[in-house]
C-alpha positions in Angstrom: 10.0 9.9 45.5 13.0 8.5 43.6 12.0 5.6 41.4 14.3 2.7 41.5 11.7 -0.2 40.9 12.8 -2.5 37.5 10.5 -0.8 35.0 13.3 2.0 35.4 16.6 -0.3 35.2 16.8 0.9 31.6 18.2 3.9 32.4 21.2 2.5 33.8 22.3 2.2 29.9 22.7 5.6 29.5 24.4 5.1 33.3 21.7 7.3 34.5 20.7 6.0 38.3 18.4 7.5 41.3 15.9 8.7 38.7 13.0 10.7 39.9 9.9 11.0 37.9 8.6 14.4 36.8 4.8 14.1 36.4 4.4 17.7 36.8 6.1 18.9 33.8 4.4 19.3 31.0 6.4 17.7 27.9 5.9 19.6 24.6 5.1 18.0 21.1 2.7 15.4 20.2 2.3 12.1 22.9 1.3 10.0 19.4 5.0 10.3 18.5 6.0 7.4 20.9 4.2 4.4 22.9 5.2 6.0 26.1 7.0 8.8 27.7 7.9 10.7 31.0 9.9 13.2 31.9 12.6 12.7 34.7 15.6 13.9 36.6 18.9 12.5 37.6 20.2 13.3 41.2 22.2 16.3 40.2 18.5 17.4 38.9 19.2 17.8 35.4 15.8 17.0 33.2 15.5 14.2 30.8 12.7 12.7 28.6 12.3 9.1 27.9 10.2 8.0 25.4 9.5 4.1 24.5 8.3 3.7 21.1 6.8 0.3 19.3 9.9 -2.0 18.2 9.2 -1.5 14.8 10.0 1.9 14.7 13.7 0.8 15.9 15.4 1.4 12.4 13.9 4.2 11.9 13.9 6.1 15.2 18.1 5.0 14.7 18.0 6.7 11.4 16.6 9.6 12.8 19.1 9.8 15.4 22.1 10.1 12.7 19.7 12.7 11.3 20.2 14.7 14.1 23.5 14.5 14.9 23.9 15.9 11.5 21.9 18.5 11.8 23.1 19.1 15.3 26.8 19.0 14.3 26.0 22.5 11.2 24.0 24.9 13.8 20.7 23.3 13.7 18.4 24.1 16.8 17.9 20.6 17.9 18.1 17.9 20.0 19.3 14.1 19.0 18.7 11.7 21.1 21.6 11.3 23.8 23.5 8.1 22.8 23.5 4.4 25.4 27.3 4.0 27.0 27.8 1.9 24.2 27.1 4.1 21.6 23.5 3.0 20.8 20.2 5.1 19.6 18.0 3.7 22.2 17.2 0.5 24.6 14.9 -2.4 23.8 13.2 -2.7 27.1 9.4 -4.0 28.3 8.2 -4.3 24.9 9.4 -1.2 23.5 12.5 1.0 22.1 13.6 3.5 24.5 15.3 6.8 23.6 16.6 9.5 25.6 16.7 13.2 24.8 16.8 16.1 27.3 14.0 17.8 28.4 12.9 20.9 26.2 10.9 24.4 27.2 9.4 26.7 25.5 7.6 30.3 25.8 4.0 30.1 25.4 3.0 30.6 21.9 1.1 33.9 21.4 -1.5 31.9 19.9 -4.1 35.0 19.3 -1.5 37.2 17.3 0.9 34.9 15.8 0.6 35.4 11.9 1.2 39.0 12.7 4.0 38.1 14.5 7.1 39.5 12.8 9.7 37.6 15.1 8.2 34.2 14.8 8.1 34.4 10.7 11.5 35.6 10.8 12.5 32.8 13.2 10.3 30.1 11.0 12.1 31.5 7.7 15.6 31.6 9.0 15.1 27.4 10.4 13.7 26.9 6.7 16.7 28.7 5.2 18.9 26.6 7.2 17.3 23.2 6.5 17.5 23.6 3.2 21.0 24.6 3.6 22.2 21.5 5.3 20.3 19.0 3.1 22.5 19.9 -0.2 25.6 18.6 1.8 27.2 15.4 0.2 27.6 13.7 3.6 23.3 13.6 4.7 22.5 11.1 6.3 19.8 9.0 4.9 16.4 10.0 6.5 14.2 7.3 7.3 11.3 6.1 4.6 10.8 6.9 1.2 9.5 9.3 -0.6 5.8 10.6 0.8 3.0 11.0 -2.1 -0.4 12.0 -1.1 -1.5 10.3 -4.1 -0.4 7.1 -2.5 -1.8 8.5 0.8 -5.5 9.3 -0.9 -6.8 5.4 -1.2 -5.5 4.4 2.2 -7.4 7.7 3.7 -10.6 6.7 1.3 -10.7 3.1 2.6 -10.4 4.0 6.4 -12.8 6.4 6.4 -15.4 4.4 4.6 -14.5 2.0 7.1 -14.4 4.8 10.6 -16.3 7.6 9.3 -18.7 7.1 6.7 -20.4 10.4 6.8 -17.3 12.0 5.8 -16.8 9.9 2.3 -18.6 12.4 0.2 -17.0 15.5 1.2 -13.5 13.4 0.9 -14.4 12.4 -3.0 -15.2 16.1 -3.9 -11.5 17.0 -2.6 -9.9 14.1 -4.7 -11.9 15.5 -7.7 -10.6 18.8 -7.1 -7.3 17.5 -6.2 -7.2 15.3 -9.2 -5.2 17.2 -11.2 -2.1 17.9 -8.0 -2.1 14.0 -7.6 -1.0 13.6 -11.1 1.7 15.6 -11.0 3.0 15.5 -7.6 5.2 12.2 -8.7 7.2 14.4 -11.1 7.0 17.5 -8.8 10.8 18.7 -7.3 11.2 17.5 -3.3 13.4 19.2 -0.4 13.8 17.9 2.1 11.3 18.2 5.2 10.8 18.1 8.7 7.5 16.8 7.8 5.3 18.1 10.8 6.5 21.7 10.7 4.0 23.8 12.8 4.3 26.2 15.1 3.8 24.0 18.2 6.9 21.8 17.0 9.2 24.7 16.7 10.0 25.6 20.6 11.1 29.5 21.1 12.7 30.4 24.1 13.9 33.7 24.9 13.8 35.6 21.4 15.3 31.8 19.1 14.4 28.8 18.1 15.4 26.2 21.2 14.8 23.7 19.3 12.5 22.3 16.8 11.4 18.8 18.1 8.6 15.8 16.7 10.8 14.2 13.3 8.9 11.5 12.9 8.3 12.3 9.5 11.3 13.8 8.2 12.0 12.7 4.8 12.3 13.9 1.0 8.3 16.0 0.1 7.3 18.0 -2.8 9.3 21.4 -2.2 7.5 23.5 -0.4 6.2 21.0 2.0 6.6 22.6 5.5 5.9 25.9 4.6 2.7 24.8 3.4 1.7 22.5 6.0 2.5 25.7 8.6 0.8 28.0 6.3 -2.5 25.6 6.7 -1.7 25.3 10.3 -1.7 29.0 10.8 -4.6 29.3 8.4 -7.2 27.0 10.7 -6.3 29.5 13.6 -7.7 32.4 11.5 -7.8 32.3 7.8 -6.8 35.6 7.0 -4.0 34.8 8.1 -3.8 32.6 5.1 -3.4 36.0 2.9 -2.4 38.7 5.2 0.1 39.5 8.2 3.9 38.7 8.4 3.4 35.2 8.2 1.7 35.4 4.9 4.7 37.7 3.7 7.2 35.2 5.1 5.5 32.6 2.6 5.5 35.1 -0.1 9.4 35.7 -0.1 10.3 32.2 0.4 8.2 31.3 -2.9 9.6 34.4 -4.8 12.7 33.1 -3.6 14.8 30.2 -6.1 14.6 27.4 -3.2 11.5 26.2 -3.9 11.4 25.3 -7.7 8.6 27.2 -10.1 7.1 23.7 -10.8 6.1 23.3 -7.4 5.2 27.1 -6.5 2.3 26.6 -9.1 1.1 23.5 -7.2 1.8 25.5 -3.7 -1.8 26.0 -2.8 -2.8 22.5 -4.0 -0.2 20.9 -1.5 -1.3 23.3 1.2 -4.7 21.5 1.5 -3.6 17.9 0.7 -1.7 18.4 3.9 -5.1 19.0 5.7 -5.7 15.3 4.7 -3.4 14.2 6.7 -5.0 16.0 9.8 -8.4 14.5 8.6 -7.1 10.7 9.0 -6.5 11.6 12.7 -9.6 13.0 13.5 -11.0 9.8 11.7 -8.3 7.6 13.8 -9.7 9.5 17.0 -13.1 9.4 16.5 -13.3 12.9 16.4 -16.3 13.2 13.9 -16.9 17.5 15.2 -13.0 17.9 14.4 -13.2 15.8 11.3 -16.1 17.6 9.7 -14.4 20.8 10.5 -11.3 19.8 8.6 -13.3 19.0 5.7 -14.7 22.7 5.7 -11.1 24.0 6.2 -9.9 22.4 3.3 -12.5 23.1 0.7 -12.1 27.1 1.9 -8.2 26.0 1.1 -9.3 25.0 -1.9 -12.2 28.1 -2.7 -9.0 30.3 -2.1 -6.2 28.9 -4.2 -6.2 32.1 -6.4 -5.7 33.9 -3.2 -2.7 32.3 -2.3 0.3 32.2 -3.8 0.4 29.9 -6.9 -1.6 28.8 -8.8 -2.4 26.5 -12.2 
């Protein structure tokens, strides 16, 4: 049934009208990214997504949207958020900023094979390559937020799990200890710049390419290195070996041979890959996941058991 009740008057901003909701598509990337969202369709039945996000995140969901144009504008696989008739980022509308994008597919990940996936690493590498590329232009846009340091991260996570999660405060002060000496030198570390939740369910294949690589919430400047070890630990809690072996693993052994990420930070590489898993950990915590949240904590001191495994090391 067509929706035309006021909770969808919005939409006339973008002078999109006779909307019908979508409910049985499924929309990809993470429903934490935004308040709300649904997928719809105009009448000629092209597919949109709107997603209404907490008014605070205005300025930088309209950073993020230059962002993308940018990226959008050199070749970049993906999609900015389609612009109001008056040339605005979003709506402010029932409490929240609304943003418009169209709606994104995807192939279903072959989730049982895919460090030994030769197209996917190539695909992964070459959107890495091409990031990197397009962040040494003059004319960048800004990204939103400063600077991300786990070591300002670390006492935030300590306090709130102490708080949440109790049970999990001892396993979390043997990773600081054995992170110690990563936090210390992660502020003078090199940074690239980083989609910031690169995984493989954020990067959308369709058809043999990248589609489009979606959830930049946390796009920013990161130690170098950053996404490819956050997907290398991603990759790694599906099946650790393929932490070490398969194309995946040889994918992250070119791009650290290679000169993009600096030798400073390639020595920290396996350090950074599980101090990402702490992120991960403060949203099993956030959930109430304890199961999920004990498993992390197991994940990440096997991270850390295998750091001479990996590449880098100190």
């Amino acid at each position: 049934m067509t929706q035309t009740a006021n909770d969808m008057d919005f939409l006339s901003r973008w002078n999109i009208s006779g909307v019908l909701r979508r409910a049985d598509l499924e929309i990809l990337g993470s429903p934490n990214r935004s308040a709300e969202r649904f997928a719809f369709a105009d009448p000629e039945g092209k597919l949109y997504i709107a997603e209404g996000f907490d008014l605070r995140k205005t300025a930088g969901q309209t950073a993020q949207t230059e962002l993308l144009e940018f990226f959008a504008d050199r070749g970049l696989p993906v999609m900015p958020w389609i612009r109001t008739k008056d040339g605005r980022a979003g709506v402010s509308a029932m409490a929240r900023f609304w943003q418009v994008r169209p709606f994104a597919d995807a192939d279903p990940l072959p989730r049982r094979t895919l460090g030994y996936n030769t197209q996917y690493a190539g695909l992964w590498e070459d959107f890495l390559r091409q990031l990197d590329d397009v962040s040494h232009d003059a004319r960048l846009p800004r990204p939103p937020g400063e600077r991300f340091l786990f070591s300002n991260y670390l006492p935030h996570l300590e306090a709130f799990a102490k708080r949440r999660m109790p049970e999990v405060s001892a396993g979390l002060a043997e990773i600081r200890d054995a992170l110690t000496p990563f936090f210390r030198a992660e502020p003078e570390l090199p940074v690239m710049l980083a989609h910031g939740d690169f995984h493989p369910g954020n990067c959308l294949v369709k058809n043999g390419r990248i589609s489009c690589v979606i959830d930049w919430e946390f796009v920013g400047w990161k130690t170098a290195g950053y996404d490819l070890a956050l997907l290398t630990g991603c990759l790694g809690m599906d099946d650790p070996l393929w932490l070490t072996e398969g194309a995946a693993a040889d994918m992250c052994r070119r791009m650290l041979a290679s000169s993009r990420i600096p030798g400073a930070a390639k020595a920290f590489f396996p350090d950074l890959t599980a101090a990402i898993r702490l992120g991960w950990l403060g949203e099993w915590i956030d959930l109430d996941d304890r199961q999920t949240a004990q498993d992390e904590l197991r994940y990440i001191r096997l991270l850390l058991e295998l750091r001479e495994n990996l590449p880098g090391s100190v």
